[in-house]
Each structure stands twice: as C-alpha cells, then as structure tokens.
One Martini backbone bead per residue (centre of mass of N, CA, C, O) as a GRO file, in nm:
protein
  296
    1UNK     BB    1  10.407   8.842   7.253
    2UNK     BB    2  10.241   8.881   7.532
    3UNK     BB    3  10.355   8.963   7.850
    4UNK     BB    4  10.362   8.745   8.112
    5UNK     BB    5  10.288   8.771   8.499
    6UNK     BB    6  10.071   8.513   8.614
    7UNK     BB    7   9.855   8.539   8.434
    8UNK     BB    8   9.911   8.847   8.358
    9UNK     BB    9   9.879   9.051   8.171
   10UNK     BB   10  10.026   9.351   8.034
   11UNK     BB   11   9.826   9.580   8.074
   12UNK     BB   12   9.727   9.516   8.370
   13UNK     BB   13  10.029   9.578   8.455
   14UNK     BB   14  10.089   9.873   8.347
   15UNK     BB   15   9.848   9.973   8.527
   16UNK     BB   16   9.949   9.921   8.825
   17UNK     BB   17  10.216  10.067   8.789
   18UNK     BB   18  10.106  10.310   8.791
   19UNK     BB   19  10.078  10.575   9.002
   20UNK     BB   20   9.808  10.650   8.994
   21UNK     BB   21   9.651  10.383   9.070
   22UNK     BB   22   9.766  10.327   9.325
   23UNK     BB   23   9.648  10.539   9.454
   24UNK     BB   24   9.352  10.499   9.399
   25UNK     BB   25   9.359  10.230   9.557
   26UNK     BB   26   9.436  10.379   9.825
   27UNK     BB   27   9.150  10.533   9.825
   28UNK     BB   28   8.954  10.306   9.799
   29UNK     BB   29   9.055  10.087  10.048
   30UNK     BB   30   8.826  10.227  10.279
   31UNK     BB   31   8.549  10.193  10.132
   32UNK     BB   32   8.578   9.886  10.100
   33UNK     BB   33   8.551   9.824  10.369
   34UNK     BB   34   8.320   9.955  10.435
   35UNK     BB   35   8.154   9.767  10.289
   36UNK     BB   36   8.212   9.513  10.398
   37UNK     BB   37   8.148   9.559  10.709
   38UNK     BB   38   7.900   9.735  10.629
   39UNK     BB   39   7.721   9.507  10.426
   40UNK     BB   40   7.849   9.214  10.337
   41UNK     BB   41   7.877   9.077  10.570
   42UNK     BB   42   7.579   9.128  10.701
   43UNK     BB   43   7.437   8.967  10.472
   44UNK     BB   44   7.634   8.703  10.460
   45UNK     BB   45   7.502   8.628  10.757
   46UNK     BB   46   7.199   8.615  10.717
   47UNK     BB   47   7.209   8.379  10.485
   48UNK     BB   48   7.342   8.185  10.678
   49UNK     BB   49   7.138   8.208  10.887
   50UNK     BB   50   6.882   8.090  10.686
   51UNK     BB   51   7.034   7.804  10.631
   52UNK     BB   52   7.027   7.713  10.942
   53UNK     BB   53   7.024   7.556  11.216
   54UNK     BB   54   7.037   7.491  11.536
   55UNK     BB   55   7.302   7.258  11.442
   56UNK     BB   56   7.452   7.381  11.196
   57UNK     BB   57   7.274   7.296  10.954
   58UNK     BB   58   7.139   7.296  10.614
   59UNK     BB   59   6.847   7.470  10.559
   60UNK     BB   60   6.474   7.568  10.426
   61UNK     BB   61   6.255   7.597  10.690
   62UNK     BB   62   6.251   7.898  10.724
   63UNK     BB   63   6.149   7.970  10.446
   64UNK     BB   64   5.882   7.759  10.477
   65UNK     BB   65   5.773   7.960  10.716
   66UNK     BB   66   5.756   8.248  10.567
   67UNK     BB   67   5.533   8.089  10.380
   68UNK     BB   68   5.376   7.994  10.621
   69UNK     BB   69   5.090   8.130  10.744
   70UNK     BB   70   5.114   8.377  10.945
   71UNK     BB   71   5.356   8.505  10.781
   72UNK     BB   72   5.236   8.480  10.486
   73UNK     BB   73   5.012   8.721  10.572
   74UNK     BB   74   5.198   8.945  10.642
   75UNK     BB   75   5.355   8.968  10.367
   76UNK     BB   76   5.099   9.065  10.228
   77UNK     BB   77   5.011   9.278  10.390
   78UNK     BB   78   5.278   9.470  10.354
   79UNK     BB   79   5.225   9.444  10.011
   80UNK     BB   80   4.916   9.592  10.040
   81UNK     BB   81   5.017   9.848  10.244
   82UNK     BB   82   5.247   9.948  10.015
   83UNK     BB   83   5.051   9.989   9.764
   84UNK     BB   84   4.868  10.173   9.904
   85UNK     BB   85   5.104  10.415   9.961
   86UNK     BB   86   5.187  10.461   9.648
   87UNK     BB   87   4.949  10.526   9.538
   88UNK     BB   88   4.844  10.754   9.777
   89UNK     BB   89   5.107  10.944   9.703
   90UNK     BB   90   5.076  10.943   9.390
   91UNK     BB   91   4.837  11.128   9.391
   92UNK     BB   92   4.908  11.345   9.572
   93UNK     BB   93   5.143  11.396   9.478
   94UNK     BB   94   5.096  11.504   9.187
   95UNK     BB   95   4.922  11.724   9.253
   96UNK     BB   96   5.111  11.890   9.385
   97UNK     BB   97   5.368  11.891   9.193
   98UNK     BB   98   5.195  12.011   8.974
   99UNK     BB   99   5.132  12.287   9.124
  100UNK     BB  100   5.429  12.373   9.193
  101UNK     BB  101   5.505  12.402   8.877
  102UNK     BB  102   5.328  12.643   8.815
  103UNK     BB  103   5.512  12.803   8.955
  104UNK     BB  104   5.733  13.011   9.072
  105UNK     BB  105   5.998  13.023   9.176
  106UNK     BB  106   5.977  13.100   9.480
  107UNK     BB  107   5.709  12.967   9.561
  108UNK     BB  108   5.785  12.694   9.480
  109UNK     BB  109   6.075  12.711   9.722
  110UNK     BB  110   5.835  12.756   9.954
  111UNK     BB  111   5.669  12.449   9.896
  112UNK     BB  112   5.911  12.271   9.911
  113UNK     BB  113   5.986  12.353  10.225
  114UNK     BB  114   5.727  12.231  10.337
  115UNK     BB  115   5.728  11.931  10.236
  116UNK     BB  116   6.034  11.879  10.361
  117UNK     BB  117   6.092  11.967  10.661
  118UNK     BB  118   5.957  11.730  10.773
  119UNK     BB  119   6.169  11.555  10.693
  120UNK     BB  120   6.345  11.604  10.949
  121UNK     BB  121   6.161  11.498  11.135
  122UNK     BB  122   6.123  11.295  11.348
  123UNK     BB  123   5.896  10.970  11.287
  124UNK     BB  124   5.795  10.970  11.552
  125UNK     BB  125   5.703  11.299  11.604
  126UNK     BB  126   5.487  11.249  11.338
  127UNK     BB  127   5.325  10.983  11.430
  128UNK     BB  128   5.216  11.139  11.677
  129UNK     BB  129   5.081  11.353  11.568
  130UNK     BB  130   4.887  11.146  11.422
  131UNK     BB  131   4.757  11.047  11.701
  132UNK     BB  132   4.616  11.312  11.769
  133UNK     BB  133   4.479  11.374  11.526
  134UNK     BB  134   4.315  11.083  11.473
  135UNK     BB  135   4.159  11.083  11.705
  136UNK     BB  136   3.862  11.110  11.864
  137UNK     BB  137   3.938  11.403  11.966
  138UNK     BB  138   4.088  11.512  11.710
  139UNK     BB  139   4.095  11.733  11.467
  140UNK     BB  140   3.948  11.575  11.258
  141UNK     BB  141   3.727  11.473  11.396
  142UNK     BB  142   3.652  11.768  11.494
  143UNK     BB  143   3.578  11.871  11.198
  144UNK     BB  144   3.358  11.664  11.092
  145UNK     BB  145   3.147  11.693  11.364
  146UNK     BB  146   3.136  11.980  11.292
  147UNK     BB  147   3.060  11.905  10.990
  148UNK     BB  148   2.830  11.691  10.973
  149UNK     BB  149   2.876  11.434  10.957
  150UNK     BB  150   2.810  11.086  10.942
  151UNK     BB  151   2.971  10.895  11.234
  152UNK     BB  152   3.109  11.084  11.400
  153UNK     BB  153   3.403  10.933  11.521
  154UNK     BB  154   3.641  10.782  11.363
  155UNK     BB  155   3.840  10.497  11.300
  156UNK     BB  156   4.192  10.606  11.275
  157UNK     BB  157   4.291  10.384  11.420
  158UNK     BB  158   4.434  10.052  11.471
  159UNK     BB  159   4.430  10.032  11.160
  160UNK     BB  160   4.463  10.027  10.805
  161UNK     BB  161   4.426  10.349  10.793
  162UNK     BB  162   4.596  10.465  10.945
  163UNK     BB  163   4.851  10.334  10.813
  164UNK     BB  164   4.850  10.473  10.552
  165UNK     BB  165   4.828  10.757  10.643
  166UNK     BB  166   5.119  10.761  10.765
  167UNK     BB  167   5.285  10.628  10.520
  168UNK     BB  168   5.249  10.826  10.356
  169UNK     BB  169   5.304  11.098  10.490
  170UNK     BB  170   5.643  10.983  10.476
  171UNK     BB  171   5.623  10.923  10.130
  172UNK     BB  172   5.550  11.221   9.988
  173UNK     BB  173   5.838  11.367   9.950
  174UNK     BB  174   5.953  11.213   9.781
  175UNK     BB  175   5.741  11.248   9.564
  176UNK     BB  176   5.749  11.493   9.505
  177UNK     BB  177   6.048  11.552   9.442
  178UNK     BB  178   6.060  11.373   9.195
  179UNK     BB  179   5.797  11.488   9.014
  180UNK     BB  180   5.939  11.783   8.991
  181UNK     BB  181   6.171  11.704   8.852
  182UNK     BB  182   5.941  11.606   8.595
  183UNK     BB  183   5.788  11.864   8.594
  184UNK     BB  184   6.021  12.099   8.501
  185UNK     BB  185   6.109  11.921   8.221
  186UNK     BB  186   5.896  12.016   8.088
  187UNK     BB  187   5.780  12.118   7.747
  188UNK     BB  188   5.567  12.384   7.765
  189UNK     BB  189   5.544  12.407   7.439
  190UNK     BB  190   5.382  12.087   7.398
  191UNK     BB  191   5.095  12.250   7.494
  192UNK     BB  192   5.035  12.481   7.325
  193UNK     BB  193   5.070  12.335   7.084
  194UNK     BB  194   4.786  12.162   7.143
  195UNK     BB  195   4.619  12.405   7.170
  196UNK     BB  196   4.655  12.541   6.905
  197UNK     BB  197   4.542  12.253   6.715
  198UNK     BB  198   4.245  12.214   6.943
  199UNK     BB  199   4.303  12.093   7.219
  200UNK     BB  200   4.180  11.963   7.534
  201UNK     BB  201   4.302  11.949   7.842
  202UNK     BB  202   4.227  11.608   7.825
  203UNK     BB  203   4.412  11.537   7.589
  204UNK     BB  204   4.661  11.656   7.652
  205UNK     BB  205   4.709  11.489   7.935
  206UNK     BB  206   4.671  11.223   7.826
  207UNK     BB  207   4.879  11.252   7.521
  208UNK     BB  208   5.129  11.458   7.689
  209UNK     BB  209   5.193  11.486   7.986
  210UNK     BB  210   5.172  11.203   8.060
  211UNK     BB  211   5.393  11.024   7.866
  212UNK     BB  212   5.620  11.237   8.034
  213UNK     BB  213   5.579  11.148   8.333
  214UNK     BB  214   5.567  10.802   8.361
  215UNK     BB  215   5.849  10.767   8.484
  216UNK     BB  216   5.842  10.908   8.727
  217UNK     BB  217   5.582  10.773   8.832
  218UNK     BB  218   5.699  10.460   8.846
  219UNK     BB  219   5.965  10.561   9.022
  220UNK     BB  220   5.747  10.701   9.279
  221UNK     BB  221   5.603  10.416   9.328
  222UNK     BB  222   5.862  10.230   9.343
  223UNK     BB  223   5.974  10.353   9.596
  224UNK     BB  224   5.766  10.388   9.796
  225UNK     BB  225   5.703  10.057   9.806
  226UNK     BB  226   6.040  10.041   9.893
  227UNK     BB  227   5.977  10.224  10.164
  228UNK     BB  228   5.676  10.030  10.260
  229UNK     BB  229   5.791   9.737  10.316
  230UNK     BB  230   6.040   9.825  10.602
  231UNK     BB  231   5.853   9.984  10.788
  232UNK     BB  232   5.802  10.036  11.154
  233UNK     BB  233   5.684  10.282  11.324
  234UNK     BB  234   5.378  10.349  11.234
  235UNK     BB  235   5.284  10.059  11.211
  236UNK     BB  236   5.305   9.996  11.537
  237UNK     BB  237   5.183  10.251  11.627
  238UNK     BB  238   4.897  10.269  11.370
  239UNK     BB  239   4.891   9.964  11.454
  240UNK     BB  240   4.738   9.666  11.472
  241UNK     BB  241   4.719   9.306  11.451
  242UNK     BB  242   4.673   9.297  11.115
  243UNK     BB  243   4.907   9.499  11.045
  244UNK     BB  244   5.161   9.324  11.029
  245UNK     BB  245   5.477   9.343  10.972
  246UNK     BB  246   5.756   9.229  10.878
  247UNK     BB  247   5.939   9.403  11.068
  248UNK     BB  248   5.769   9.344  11.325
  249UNK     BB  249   5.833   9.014  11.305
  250UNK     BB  250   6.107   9.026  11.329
  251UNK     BB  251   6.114   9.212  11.599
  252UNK     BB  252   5.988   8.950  11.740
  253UNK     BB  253   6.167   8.736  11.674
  254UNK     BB  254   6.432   8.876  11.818
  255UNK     BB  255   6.339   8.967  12.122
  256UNK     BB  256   6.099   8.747  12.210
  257UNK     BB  257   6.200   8.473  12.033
  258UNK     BB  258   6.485   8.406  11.981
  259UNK     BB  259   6.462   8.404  11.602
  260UNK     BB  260   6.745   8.441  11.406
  261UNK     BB  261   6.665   8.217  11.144
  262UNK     BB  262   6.392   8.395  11.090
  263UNK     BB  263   6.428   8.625  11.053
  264UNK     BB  264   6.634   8.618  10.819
  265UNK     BB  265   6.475   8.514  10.627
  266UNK     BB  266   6.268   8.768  10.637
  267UNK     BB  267   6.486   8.963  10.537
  268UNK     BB  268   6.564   8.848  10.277
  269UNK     BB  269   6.255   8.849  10.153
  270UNK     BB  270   6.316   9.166  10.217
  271UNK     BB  271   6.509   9.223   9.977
  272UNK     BB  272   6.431   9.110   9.759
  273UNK     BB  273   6.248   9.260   9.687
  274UNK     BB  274   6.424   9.533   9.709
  275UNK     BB  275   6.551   9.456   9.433
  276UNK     BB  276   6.284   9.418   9.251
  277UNK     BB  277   6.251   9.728   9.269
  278UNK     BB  278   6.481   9.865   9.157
  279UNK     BB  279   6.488   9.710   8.899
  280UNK     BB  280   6.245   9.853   8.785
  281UNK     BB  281   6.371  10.109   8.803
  282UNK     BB  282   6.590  10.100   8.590
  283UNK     BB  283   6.411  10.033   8.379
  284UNK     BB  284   6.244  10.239   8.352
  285UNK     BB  285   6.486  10.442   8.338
  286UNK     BB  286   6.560  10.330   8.043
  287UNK     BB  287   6.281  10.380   7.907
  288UNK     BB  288   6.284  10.676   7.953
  289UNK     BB  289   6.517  10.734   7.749
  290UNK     BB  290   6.478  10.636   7.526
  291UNK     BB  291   6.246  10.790   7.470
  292UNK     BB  292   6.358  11.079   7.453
  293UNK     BB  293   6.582  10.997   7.205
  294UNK     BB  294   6.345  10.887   7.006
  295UNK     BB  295   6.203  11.208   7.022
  296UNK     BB  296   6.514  11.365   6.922
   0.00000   0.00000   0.00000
C-alpha cells in the first residue's frame, strides 16, 4: 500500500522532494505573482464589480442594461464595425501576402519590412496620418478630384467608412505576417503537379491552393475581428456618434459617468467574446493541424 501523508500520495510526494522540482518552483513562482496581480485579479476584481449593486448586493442588472437599448446598438455596431474590419483586412492581407511570398528571399524581406514598420509607430501618429489623409482636402480626395472622379470629395471621415479604414489599416500587419508565413509553407509542387494534369490557374486555386491556406485565412480573420472588438483610438477618432464601440461606451461610463459597475458588465462582455473568439481560433488551428496528419 502506497504510503501517503495528510492525504497525498507517494508519487507527488517524492515529486516534491526532488531538489529540482522545488527550485523550478522557486524559478516559477515570480511569474505566478506576475499573473495573479495583473491578470487574474484584475479580472476576478471586475467580474465581482459587475454583479454589485450600488449597495453592495449581488444583482444581473447592469448585465441586463448592458444588452438592452443604446448599449445594445453598441455592441452590434461594435460586432458588425469587427466583422467589416476582419472581412477587409482579409482581403487585402491576402492578396499582399500571396504576392510577396512569391517573390525571392531578399525582395520578400525588403517588402514584409514594410508592412511591419509601421506597425511599431504609435496607432495614434498613424490614427491623425489617416485623417489627414482621408479629409475633405487630404490626398486621396484631391487624387480623386484630380481623376474626375463624379461625387469628389467624398465624406470619408467621422463615419463608419472612415473607421473600417482605419482599423483595416492597424489590423494588416498581423494578417499579412499570419498569411505569409502560411503561404510560404506550402508546397509549390503540389501546383505544378495540378498545372502538369492540365488544371487551369482558377481550378489549381480553387481546389488546391486554397483549401492549403484556408486554416491561416480563418485564424487570420478571426484575429482581426478579435483585435477589433476592443479597439478604442482610431474608432474615437475617426468615428461619428453612430459608429460608437464598446471600448469607447466603456471609457465614458467611467470618465464621464463614473459608472464602474456597468463599464465592468461591458469589459466582461467583450471579454467574453474575446474568449469565444480565441476558442475558435484553436479550434481552427486543431482542424488545420488535423488536415496536414490526415493529408501526410
């Protein structure tokens, strides 16, 4: 009979014991500090506030203001502002992506240095970048206006135009970098073999290229759309009053409204999407895994 002490096994007793495990849990238990204080607390602290009353009782109400009425339009705004967002970036991030992997190593590297560069500029200094951009007299108007375009200058700011544009803008670089590192990994004979059979370049992409990339696409779509869920300077900036997000509803019941246990409902709530949207990408990214096995 395994001898146990104060009711734990043998095994995990002499796990213990062992002088490296016992240091690997000294090594390890700053980093759980780490997360316990700032992660795990500040969560558990606004969880608990968002199911408090006024009074310090427990109550669903802010939960129930949360989804019904003005808040409510939010979050859809918020929801379908995320999808146009993921949607476009999905688009454009393919098409970059599949063109610079099909160049040579250096020129590949010189043109992903561009892509990502900016992305390391503040998203405020490339927010006004944009709206100087995109005014009434910015650049693309005055190159429209230059090209006869009919209707130039167009309303492309303080509207949800204008903010698709932006956060498309901010949210590139991950899909470009997500697709290129899946579109370099596929294997460039399994195109020849189909064009050598007599397949026409749109069946090769229909029925091989893409069903290759299609776990990056949904993992870099879903990424987007979870990384413009959350977003706060540029729609603020260079949105209207109609295209308010969460995070915007959230900063003004806390600032204006020092109304911290409905922004609490609101940060869980888009928490929770934020959830339902990583499972999604691990799913994903299981099924994709799954297919390579399945493929090899």
């Amino acid at each position: 009979m395994a001898a146990t002490l104060a009711g734990v096994p043998a095994r995990p007793r002499r796990l213990l014991a062992s002088r490296r495990t016992r240091i690997g849990i000294l090594y390890a238990l700053p980093a759980v500090a780490y997360l316990l204080a700032l992660f795990v607390y500040p969560i558990f602290s606004t969880l608990l506030l968002s199911v408090q009353d006024l009074d310090g009782s427990l109550t669903l109400h802010w939960y129930a203001d949360a989804l019904t009425g003005v808040n409510l339009s939010v979050l859809f705004t918020t929801l379908r502002i995320a999808a146009e967002t993921a949607l476009f970036s999905l688009v454009i991030g393919f098409l970059l992506a599949n063109a610079i992997s099909r160049l040579r190593p250096l020129p590949a590297a010189l043109a992903m240095l561009i892509v990502v560069v900016p992305h390391f500029i503040s998203a405020l200094v490339r927010t006004y970048g944009w709206i100087i951009m995109l005014g009434d007299k910015g650049l693309v108007n005055q190159l429209l206006a230059g090209l006869g375009v009919p209707g130039a200058p167009y309303q492309l700011l303080y509207n949800e135009i204008g903010v698709v544009i932006g956060t498309t803008a901010m949210m590139l670089p991950y899909t470009v970098l997500l697709l290129y590192g899946v579109m370099r990994g596929v294997d460039r004979r399994l195109l020849a073999a189909a064009a050598s059979m007599g397949a026409g370049r749109l069946v090769i992409f229909r029925r091989v290229y893409l069903p290759l990339v299609a776990p990056g696409l949904a993992t870099a779509g879903l990424l987007s759309f979870i990384l413009a869920l959350g977003y706060y300077i540029t729609p603020a900036l260079m949105g209207g009053p109609n295209q308010t997000m969460i995070a915007s509803l959230i900063n003004q019941q806390v600032m204006k409204q020092n109304q911290w246990n409905g922004a609490a409902a609101e940060g869980v709530i888009l928490l929770l999407l934020t959830f339902a949207g990583l499972l999604l990408v691990k799913l994903v990214s299981s099924l994709g895994e799954a297919k390579k096995r399945s493929a090899s």
